[in-house]
N, C-alpha and C positions, 0 to 999 in steps of 0.2 A: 706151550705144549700142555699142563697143566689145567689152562683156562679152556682148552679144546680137550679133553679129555684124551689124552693120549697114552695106549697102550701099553706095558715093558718092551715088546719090541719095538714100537714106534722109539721108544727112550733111547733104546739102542742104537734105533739105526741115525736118531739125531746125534747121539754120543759119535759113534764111527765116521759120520759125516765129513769131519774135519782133517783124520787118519786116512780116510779111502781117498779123499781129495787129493791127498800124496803120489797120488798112481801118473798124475799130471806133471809131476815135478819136470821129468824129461823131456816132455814138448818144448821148456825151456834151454834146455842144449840144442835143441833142435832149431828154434826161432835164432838163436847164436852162431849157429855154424857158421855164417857167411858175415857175420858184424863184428865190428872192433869196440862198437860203443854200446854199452849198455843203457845205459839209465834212462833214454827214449824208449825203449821198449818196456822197460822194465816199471816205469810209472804208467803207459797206457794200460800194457795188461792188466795192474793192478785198479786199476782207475776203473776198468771197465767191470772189476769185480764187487769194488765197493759201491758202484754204481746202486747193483741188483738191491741193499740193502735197503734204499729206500723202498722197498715195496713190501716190507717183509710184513709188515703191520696189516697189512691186505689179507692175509690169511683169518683174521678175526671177524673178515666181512662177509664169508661164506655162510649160506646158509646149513652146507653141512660139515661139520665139525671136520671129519672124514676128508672130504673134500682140501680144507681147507690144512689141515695138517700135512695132505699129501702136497699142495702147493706151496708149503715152508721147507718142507724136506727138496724140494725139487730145485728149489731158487736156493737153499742154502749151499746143494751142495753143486752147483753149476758159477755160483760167486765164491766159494772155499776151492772150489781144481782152479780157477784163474787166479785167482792171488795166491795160489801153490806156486802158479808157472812163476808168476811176478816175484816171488821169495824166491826161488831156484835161483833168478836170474840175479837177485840182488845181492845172493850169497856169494856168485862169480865176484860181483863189482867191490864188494866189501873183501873179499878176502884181498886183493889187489891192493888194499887201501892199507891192511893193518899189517904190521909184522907180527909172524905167528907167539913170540915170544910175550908179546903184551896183548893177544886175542882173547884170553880167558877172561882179565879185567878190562877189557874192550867191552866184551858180550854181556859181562858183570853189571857193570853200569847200566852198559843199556836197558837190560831188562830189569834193573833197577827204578830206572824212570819208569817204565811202560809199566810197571806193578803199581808203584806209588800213584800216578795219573789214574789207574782203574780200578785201583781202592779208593780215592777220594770221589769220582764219579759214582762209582757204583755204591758207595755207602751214601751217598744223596739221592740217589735216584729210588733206591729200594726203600729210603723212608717215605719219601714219598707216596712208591706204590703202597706200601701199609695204610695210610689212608683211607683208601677204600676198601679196607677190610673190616668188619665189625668192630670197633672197640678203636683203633686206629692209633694208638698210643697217643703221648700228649702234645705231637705236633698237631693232630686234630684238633683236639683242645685250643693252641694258639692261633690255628688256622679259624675260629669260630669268631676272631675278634673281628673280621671282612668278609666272611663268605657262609653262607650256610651249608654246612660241614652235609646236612642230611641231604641235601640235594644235589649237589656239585659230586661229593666225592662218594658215590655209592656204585656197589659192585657193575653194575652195566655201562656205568663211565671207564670204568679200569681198562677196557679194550683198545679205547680211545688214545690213553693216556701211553700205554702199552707200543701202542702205534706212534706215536710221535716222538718216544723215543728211539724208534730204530729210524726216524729221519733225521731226528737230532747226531746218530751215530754216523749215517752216510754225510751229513756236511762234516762232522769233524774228521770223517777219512779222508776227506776231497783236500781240507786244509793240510795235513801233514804229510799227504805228495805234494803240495807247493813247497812245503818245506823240505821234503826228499827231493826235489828236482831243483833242489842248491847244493846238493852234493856236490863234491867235485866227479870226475869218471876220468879213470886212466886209461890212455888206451893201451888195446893189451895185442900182442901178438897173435898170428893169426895159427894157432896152431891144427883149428881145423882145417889143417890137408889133407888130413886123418878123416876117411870114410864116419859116416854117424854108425855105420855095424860096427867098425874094427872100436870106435871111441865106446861103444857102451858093450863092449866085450872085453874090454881090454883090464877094469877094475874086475873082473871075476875070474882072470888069470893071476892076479896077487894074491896069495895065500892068505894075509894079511888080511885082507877086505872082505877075504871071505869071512875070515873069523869074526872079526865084526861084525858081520852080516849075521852070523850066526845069533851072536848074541844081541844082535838089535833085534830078528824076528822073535826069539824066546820073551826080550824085555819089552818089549809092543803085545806079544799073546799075552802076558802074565797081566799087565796094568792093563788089558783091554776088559778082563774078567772083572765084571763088577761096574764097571765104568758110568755105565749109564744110570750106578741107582745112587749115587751116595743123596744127592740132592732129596728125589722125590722117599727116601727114607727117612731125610731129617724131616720132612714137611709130615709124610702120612703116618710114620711108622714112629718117630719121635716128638710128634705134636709141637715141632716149632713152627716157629712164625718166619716171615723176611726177614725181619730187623735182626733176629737171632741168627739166622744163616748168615745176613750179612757182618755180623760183630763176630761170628767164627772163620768168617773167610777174613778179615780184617785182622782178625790174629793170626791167621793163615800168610799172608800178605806180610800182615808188619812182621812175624820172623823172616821171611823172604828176605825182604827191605835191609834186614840188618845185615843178614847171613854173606851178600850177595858180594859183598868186600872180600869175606874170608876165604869165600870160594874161588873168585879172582886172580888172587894173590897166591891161591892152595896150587889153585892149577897150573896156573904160569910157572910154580916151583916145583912142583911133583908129578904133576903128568892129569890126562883126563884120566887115565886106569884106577888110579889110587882113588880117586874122586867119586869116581862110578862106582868102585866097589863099597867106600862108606854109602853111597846113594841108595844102594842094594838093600844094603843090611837095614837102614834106617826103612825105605820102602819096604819092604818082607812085614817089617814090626807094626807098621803104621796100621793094615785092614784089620792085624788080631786085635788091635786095640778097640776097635768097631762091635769086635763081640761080648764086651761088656757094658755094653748103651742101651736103655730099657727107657721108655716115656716118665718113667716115675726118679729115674737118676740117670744122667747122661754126663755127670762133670766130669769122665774124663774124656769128654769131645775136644776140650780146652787145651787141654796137654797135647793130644792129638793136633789141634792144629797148628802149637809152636814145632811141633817136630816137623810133619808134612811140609808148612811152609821152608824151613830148613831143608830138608830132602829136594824135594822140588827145583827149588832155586839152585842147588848142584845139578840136579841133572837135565833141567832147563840151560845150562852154562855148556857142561858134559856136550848133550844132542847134537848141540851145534857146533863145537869144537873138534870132538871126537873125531868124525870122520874128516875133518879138513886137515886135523894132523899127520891124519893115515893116506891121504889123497898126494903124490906127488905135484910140485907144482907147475900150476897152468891145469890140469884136471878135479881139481876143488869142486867145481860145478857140474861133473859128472856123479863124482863120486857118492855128492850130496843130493845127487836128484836121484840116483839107483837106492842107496840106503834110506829116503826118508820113503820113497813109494813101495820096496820090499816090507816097510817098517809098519807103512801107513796100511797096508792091504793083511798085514799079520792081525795089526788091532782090529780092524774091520771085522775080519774073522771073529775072533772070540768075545768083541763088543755083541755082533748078532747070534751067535752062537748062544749066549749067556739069557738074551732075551727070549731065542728061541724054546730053549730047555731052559726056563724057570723052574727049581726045584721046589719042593715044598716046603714046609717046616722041619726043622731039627730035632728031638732030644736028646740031651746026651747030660744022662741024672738028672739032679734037676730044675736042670737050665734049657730053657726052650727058644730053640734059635728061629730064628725071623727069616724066611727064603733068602733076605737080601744078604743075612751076615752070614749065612753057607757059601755064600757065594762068595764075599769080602774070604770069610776064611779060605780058601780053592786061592783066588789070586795073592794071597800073602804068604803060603806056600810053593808057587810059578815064582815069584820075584825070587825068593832065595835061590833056589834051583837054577836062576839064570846067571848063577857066579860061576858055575860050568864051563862055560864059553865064555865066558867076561876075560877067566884065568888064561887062555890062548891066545889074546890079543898081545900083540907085539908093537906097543906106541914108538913109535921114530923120534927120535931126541934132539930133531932141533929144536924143542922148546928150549931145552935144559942148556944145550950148545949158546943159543942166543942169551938165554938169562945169566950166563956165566963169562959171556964175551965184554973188555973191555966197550963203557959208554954206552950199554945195554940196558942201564937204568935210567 
């Protein structure tokens, strides 16, 4: 997006791309209603969305920018609402598989690996792309002992190069549904006798769900504000480079990586409530910290990103937990497909919203604020503000029930 010159709202509406895709989630209850087995469906539909990725690199081949930006937006988010459906469905098939008592450090794990796997990829890949950047750091250098640096790796190759990683990415999804479709799959009762109206009416007669609901729309608007600029800030507005965004997502990551035990074990003992609401507080803090980064001193971007990576990795755990704990069982996979597409359509909202109404410049004395960190500050303000509704949720204790039951360990 970047290399095609794209807009703040285009940034936006690539940011919400992945949020509005959410709106799909419930097709997945729906393709379910009449099956007992999941995981056939649930790797085609996904299959069929990583598919589109190999094309993505096509958007570079347009000859107008415009064009071609509108054709990444379109493929992105027709491959992100399919592997929505295909996550909805595989949330059904996982919750069946874990007992909710040891879910927290289930989820823990897992997205423990999925971090570590796309820091080590992505910290390779982006040096790489440095390359073909002027100056190139001194893997150019070592690259100059085989190949002429001046020809091979200059800006008009970058497109190429760009491109071949997103078909690098469509085979490594194609490999890890072979590996998903060694799952086991339980088969589950057939509890849709229950109409698809009375099944997706029936979570917004628990009071419960609602409240949740409440406070996922506030915590989706609040993190949606800002969304789409932290990146092209650090590039235009902080003069860094890849290799520096990617050595701050790496310490982003590697607190993740470490956090992701503590949160496991936090939740499994205490509840998501407890969890989310340090998630809040540490989130609120994290964008004010944005507004003391200037091109000439930005070291506390550092700090920023061992906490975020902290923050995150809870409420990355939280997202996914939360409402399965509040979902009675056998309705998990409704629950989870109304709360992430109400959730997904909220962020949407203020992701475009934010690009649409770009404010201007700040002062306030005299320190002059950057459009983007008016904005950063506005959503670190929403995160606090969504402890309002966080406080009315009512978490159900069979976490605590199972963590305290004999042979539970």
């Amino acid at each position: 997006m970047v290399i095609l010159g794209a807009s703040p709202l285009q940034f936006s509406i690539l940011s919400a791309l992945g949020q509005v895709a959410a709106v799909f989630q419930p097709l997945g209850v729906a393709l379910m209603q009449r099956l007992k087995r999941r995981k056939r469906v649930c790797v085609a539909v996904t299959a069929a969305g990583r598919f589109l990725s190999f094309f993505l690199g096509a958007a570079l081949l347009f000859s107008s920018s415009q064009a071609g930006i509108v054709f990444l937006l379109a493929l992105l988010f027709v491959s992100a609402g399919l592997q929505a459906v295909g996550g909805n469905i595989w949330i059904a098939w996982v919750s069946d598989l874990i007992p909710i008592g040891i879910r927290g450090r289930f989820f823990a794990r897992r997205n423990q690996i999925l971090v570590f796997s796309g820091m080590v990829v992505g910290y390779i890949l982006s040096y790489f792309t440095d390359l073909f950047e002027q100056g190139g750091g001194a893997l150019r250098n070592l690259a100059s002992q085989w190949v002429d640096p001046d020809i091979l790796f200059i800006p008009r190759n970058q497109a190429w190069w760009l491109a071949g990683i997103f078909v690098f990415a469509g085979i490594m999804g194609f490999i890890s549904l072979a590996i998903l479709s060694r799952q086991p799959d339980r088969k589950r009762s057939l509890q849709q006798q229950m109409s698809l109206r009375r099944k997706f009416s029936e979570p917004f007669r628990d009071r419960n769900f609602r409240m949740l609901l409440a406070f996922g729309v506030w915590w989706m608007l609040a993190i949606g504000v800002g969304s789409a600029f932290w990146g092209p800030f650090m590039l235009k507005k902080l003069n860094m480079g890849l290799f520096q965004m990617q050595l701050y997502g790496s310490l982003h990551m590697g607190s993740s990586l470490l956090s992701y035990s503590f949160w496991g074990r936090f939740i499994d003992r205490w509840g998501n409530k407890r969890a989310m609401f340090i998630c809040v507080l540490l989130g609120g803090l994290n964008p004010m910290l944005w507004l003391f980064m200037t091109p000439a001193n930005y070291s506390i971007l550092w700090l920023e990103g061992l906490l975020s990576g902290f923050m995150w990795a809870g409420n990355g755990v939280v997202t996914t937990n939360f409402v399965l704990a509040i979902a009675g069982k056998g309705r998990e996979q409704t629950y989870s497909a109304l709360y992430g597409a109400v959730g997904g359509v909220a962020m949407m909202a203020s992701t475009l919203l934010t690009g649409a109404f770009f404010p201007g410049a700040l002062r306030i004395g005299a320190r002059l604020l950057e459009p983007e960190q008016v904005i950063f500050g506005v959503g670190g303000i929403l995160r606090w503000l969504s402890l309002v509704p966080l406080l009315a949720v009512k978490e159900k204790r069979g976490w605590r029930q199972w963590h305290r039951s004999p042979g539970s360990r």
